[in-house]
NULO-532104 format. One record per residue (C-alpha): y, x, z. Coordinates in steps of 0.25 Angstrom, whole numbers, padded with zeros to 4 digits, always signed. Example, Ala and Ser with C-alpha at 12.3 -4.5 7.8 and 13.67 -1.06 7.14 Angstrom:
REM residues 2
-0018+0049+0031 -0004+0055+0029 
REM end
This chain:
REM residues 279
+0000+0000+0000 +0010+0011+0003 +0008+0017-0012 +0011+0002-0017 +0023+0002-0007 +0028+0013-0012 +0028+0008-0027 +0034-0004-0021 +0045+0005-0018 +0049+0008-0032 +0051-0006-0036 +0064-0009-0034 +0062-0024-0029 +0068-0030-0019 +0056-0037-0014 +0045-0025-0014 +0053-0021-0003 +0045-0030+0007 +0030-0026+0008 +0026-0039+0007 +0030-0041-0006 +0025-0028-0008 +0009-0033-0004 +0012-0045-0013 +0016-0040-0025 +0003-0029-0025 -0007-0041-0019 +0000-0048-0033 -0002-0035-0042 -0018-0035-0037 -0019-0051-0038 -0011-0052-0051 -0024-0046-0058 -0035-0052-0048 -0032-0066-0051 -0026-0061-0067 -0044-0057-0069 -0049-0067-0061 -0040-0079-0067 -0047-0076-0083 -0060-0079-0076 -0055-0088-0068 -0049-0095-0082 -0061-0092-0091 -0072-0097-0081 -0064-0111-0081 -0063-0107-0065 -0050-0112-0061 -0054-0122-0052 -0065-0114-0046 -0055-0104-0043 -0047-0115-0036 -0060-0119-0027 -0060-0105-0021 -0048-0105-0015 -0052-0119-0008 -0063-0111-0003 -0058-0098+0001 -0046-0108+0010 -0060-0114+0015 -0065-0099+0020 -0051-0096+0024 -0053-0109+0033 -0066-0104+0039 -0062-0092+0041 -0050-0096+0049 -0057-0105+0057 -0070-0095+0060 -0057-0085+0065 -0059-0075+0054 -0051-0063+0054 -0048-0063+0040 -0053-0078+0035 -0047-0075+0019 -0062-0066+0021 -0069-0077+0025 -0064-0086+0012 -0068-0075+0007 -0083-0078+0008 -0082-0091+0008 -0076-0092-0007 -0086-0083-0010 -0097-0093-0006 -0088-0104-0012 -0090-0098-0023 -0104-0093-0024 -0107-0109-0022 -0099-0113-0033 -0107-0104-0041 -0120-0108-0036 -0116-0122-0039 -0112-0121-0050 -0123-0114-0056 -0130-0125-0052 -0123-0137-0056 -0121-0146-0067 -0108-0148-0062 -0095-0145-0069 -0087-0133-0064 -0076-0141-0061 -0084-0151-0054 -0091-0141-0044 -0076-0134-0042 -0070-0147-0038 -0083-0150-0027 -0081-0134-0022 -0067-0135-0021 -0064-0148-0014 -0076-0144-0005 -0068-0129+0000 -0055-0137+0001 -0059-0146+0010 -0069-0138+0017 -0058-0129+0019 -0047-0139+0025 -0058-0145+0035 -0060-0130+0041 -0045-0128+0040 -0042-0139+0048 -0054-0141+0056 -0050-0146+0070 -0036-0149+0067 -0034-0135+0063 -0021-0132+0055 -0019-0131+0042 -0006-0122+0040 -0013-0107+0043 -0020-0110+0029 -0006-0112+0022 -0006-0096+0020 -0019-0100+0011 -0015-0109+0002 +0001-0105-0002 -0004-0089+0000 +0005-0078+0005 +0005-0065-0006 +0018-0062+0003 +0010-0058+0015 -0002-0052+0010 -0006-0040+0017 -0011-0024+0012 -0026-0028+0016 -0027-0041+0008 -0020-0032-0003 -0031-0022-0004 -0041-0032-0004 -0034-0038-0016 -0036-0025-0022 -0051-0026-0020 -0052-0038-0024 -0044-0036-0039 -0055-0022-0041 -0065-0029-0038 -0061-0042-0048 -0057-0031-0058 -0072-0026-0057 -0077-0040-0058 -0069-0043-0069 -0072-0028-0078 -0085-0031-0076 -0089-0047-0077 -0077-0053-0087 -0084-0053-0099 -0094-0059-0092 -0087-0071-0084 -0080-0075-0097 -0093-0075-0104 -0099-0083-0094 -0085-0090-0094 -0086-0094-0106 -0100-0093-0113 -0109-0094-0100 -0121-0096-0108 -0120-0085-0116 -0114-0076-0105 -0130-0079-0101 -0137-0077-0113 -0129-0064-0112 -0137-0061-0098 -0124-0063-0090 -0126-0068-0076 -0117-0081-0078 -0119-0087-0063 -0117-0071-0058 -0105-0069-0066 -0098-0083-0060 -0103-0080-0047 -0096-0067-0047 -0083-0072-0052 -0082-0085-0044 -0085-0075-0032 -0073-0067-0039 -0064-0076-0037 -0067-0080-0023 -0063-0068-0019 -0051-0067-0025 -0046-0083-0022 -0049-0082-0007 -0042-0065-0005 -0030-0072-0015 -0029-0085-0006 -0019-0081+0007 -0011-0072-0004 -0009-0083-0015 -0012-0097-0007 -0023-0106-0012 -0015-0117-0017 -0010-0107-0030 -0022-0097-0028 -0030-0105-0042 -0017-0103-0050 -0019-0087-0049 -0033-0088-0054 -0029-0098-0065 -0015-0097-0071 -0016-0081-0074 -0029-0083-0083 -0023-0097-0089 -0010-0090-0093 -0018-0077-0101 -0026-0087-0108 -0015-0094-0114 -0010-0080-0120 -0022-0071-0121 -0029-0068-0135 -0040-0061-0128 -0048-0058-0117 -0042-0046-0113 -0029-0052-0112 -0033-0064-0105 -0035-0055-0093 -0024-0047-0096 -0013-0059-0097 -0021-0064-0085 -0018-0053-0076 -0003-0050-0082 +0001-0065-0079 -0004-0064-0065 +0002-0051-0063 +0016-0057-0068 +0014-0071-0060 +0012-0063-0048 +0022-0053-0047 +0033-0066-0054 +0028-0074-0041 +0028-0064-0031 +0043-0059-0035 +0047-0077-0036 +0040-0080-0022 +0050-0067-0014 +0062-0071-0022 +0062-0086-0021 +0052-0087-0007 +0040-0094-0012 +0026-0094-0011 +0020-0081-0021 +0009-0087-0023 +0014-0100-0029 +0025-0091-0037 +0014-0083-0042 +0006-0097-0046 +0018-0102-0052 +0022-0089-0061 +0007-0092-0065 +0009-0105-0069 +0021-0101-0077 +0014-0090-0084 +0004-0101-0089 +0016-0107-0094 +0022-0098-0101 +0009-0092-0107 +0004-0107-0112 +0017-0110-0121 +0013-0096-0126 -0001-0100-0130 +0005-0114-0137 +0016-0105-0146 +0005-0096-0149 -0005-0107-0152 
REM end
């Protein structure tokens, strides 16, 4: 952190002069290409709502975890997202269901399983608020390094498996006859990104957490004329949307995260009426 301090220093900004804006703008510079890789797949392997579902049940872990009197619950959402998602898997492996169908009865099923816990025995509901608005502002060194895993660790998974998920994206049955491990492949990337919602989720805020894993992925579609910048725009319009949010939420004092969603939003915009000239 001192090195990344130091660069800090040289930027003649009024607002890199508070360390805390500091850790928010370098958590943003790991997140920006975290959710930019994991929003293609997310996109391609028509998982948007499934993305949506792991947040209600990382809030459900967080709820546990707060209850059993977890040090550090956000480790306990963890694993339960984990398992949410290893169910889903299962399920819908075997099922005849429709995706969308089996996301609805999952993610109703963590939402409400997660506000009984939470306010079980009259408990209050406001100490989970940091949850669903998000606080990038207060994020600390520690939660920044584990960031840093995560993103080496999703850039492994991605280098090694995105061929193969958009194959099994797209064409499962001939991702198969190819001898790829279709349920294997889902599994790992479903497992992906439950990580990456539930570590996101005190940062960002689950109320806007979907939109990251969404609008990045959406927007490069609408411009890219291959695969390769498909990731590429991907990453670039959540670096832009993160750095233009963080900048709007200290100049004007709102929420980042919903800054960031917005600029997002906006991005999409922008990048449709572009794809209707060109079309």
């Amino acid at each position: 952190m001192t090195v990344w301090y130091h660069i800090c220093d040289l930027i003649p900004l009024e607002m890199l002069r508070w360390d805390f804006m500091r850790n928010a703008l370098l958590a943003i510079l790991l997140m920006a290409p975290l959710f930019g890789i994991l929003s293609t797949m997310v996109v391609t392997g028509r998982m948007s709502f499934f993305s949506d579902a792991l947040g209600h049940s990382a809030f459900t872990g967080i709820a546990i975890g707060c209850i059993c009197g977890a040090a550090a619950p956000i480790w306990v959402a963890v694993i339960f997202s984990v398992v949410f998602a290893l169910l889903f898997s299962y399920v819908r492996s075997r099922s005849d269901q429709a995706a969308d169908t089996l996301i609805g009865v999952f993610s109703s099923a963590a939402v409400a399983l997660g506000i009984f816990i939470a306010t079980l025995g009259g408990g209050s509901f406001t100490k989970y608020n940091k949850y669903l608005i998000g606080d990038i502002l207060s994020i600390t060194p520690s939660e920044i390094g584990t960031l840093g895993l995560v993103l080496l660790g999703v850039v492994i998974f991605w280098l090694v498996c995105a061929n193969r998920l958009t194959l099994t994206s797209v064409y499962p049955q001939l991702a198969s006859s190819r001898g790829i491990h279709v349920g294997v492949s889902q599994t790992l990337f479903t497992t992906a990104i439950a990580v990456v919602v539930t570590l996101s989720i005190s940062s960002v805020g689950l109320l806007i957490l979907n939109s990251l894993l969404v609008l990045p992925g959406a927007s490069a579609r609408n411009v890219a004329k291959n695969l390769r910048q498909y990731h590429l725009f991907s990453v670039l319009f959540a670096l832009i949307a993160g750095i233009l949010g963080l900048v709007i939420s200290y100049l004007w004092g709102a929420s980042a995260g919903a800054a960031i969603s917005l600029a997002l939003a906006v991005i999409f915009a922008v990048t449709f009426c572009l794809r209707k000239a060109r079309a």
